[in-house]
TIDREN-717634 format. One line per field, with one value per atom (N, C-alpha, C, O, CB): residue number from 1; atom name; z, x, y. Coordinates in pm, whole numbers. Glycine has a CB too. Example, Ala and Ser with C-alpha at 12.3 -4.5 7.8 and 13.67 -1.06 7.14 Angstrom:
BEGIN
pos c(1:1:1:1:1:2:2:2:2:2)
site c(N:CA:C:O:CB:N:CA:C:O:CB)
zz c(780:780:780:846:905:708:714:787:804:572)
xx c(1319:1230:1320:1424:1131:1285:1367:1290:1341:1408)
yy c(-569:-450:-330:-332:-447:-225:-106:3:114:-60)
This chain:
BEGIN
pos c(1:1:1:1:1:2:2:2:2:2:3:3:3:3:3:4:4:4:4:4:5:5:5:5:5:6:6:6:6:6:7:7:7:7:7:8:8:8:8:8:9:9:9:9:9:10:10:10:10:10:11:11:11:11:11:12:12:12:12:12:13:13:13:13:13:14:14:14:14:14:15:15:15:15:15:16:16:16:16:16:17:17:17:17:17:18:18:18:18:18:19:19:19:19:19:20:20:20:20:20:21:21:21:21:21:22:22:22:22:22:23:23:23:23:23:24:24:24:24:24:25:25:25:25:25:26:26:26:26:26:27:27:27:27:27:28:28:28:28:28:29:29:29:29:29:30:30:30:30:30:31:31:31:31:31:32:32:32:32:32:33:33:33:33:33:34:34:34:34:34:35:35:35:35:35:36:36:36:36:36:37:37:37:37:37:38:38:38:38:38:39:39:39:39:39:40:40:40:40:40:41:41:41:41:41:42:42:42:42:42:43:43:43:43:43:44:44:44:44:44:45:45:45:45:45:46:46:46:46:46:47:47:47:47:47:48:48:48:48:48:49:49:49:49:49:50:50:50:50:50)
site c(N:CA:C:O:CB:N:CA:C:O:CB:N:CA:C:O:CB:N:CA:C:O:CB:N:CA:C:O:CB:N:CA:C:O:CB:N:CA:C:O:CB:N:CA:C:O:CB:N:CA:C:O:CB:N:CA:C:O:CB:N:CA:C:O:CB:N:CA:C:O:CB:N:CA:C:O:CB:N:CA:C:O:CB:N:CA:C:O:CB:N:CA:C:O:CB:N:CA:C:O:CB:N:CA:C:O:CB:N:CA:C:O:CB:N:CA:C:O:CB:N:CA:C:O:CB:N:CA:C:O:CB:N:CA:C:O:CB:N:CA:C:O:CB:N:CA:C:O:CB:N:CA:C:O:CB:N:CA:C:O:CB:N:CA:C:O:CB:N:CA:C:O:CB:N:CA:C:O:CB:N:CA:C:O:CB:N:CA:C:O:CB:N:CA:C:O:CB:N:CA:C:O:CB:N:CA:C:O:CB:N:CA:C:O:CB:N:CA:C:O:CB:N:CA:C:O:CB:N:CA:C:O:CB:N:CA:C:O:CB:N:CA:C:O:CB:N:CA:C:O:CB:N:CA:C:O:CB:N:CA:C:O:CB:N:CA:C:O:CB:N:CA:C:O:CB:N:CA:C:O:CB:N:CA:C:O:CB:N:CA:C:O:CB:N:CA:C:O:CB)
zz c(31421:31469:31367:31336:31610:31303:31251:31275:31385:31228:31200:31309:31355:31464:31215:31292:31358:31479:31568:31238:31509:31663:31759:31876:31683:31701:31813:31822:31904:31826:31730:31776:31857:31948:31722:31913:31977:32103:32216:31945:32072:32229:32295:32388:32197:32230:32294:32412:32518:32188:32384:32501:32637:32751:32471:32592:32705:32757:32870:32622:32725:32709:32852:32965:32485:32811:32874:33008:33119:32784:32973:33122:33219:33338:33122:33203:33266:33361:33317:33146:33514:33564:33622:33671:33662:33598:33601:33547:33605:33594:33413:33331:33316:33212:33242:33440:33412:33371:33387:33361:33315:33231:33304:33422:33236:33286:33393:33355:33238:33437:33402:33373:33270:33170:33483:33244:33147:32974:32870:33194:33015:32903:32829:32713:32945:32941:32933:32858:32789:33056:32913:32807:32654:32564:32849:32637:32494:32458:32362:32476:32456:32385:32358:32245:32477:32474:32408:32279:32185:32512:32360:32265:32139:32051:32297:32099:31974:31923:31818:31955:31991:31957:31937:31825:32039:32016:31909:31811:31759:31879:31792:31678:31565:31480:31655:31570:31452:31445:31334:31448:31537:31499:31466:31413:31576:31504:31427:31336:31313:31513:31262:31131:30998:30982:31163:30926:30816:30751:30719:30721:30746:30725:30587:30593:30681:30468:30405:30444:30409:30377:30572:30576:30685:30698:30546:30779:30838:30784:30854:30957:30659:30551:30544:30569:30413:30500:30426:30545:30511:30315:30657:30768:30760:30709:30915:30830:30842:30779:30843:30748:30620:30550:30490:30382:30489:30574:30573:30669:30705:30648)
xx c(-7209:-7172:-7077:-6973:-7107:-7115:-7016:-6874:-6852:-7058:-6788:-6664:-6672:-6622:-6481:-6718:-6708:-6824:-6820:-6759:-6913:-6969:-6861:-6834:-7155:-6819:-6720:-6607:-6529:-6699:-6570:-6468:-6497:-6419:-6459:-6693:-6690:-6696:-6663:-6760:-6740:-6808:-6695:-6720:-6968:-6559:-6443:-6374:-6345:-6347:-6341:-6331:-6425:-6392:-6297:-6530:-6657:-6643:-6691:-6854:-6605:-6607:-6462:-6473:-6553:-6357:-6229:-6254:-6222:-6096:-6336:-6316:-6444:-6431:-6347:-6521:-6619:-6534:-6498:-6784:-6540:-6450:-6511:-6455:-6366:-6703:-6755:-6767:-6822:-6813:-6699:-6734:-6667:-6687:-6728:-6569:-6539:-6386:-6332:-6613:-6351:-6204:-6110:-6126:-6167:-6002:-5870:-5768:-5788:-5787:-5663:-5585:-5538:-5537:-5467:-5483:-5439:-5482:-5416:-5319:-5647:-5704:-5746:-5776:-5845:-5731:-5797:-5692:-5717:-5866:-5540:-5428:-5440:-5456:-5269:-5430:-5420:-5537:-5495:-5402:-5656:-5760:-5697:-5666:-5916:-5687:-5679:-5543:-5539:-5702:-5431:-5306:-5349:-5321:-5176:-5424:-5530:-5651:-5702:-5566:-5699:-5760:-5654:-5658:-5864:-5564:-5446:-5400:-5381:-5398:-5376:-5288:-5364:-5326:-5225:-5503:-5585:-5643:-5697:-5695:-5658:-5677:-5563:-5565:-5744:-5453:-5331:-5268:-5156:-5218:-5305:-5232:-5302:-5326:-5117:-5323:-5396:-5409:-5318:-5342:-5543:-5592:-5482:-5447:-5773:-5442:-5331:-5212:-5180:-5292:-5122:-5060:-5023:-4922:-5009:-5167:-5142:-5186:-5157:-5196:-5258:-5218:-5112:-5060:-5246:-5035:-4922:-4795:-4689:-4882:-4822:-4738:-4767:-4709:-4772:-4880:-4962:-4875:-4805:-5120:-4894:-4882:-4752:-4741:-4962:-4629:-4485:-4489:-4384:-4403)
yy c(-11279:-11147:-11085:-11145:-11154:-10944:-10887:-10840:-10790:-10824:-10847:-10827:-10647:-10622:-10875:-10555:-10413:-10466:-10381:-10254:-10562:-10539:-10631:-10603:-10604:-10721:-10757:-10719:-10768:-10866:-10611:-10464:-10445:-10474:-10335:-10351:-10298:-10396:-10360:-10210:-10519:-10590:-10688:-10765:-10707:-10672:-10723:-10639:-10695:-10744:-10462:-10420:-10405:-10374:-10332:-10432:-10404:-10568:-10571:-10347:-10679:-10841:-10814:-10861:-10936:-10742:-10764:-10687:-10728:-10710:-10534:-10477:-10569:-10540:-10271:-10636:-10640:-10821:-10930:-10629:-10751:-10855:-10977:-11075:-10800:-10938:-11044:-11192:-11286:-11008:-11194:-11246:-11387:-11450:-11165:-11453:-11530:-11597:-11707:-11520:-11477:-11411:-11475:-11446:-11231:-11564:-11519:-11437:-11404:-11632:-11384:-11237:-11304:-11232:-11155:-11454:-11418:-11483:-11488:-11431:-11533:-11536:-11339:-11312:-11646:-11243:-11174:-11059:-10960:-11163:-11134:-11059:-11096:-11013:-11103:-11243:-11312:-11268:-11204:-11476:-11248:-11207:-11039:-11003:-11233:-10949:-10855:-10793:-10713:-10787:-10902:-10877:-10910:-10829:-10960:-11037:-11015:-10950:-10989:-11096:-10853:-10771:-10661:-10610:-10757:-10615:-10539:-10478:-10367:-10567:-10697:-10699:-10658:-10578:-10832:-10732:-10712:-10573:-10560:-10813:-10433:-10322:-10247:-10136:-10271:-10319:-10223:-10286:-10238:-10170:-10398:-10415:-10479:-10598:-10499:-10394:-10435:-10598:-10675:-10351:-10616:-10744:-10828:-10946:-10718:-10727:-10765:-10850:-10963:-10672:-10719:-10778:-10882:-10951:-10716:-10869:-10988:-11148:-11246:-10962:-11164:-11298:-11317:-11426:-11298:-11185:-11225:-11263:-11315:-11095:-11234:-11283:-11429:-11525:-11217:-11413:-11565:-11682:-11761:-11564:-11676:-11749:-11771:-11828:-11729:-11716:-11709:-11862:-11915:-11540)
């Protein structure tokens, strides 16, 4: 899977309440979906790897 389709198929993944999810797998997935649309792939290596 490319990552721009599981851009799109992570919020449709979180609202859908069928799916299994518990509230708070369904926070940590999205607090990482987030992080990774609001901070450039740069500088989150360069966090990372601090």
């Amino acid at each position: 899977m490319s990552i721009g389709r599981a851009r799109r198929a992570i919020p449709e993944i979180l609202d859908d309440q069928a799916n299994g999810l518990s509230a708070m797998s369904r926070e940590i997935i999205g607090d990482a979906f987030w992080l990774a649309n609001s901070v450039s792939r740069q500088t989150f290596l360069e966090t990372r790897s601090r």
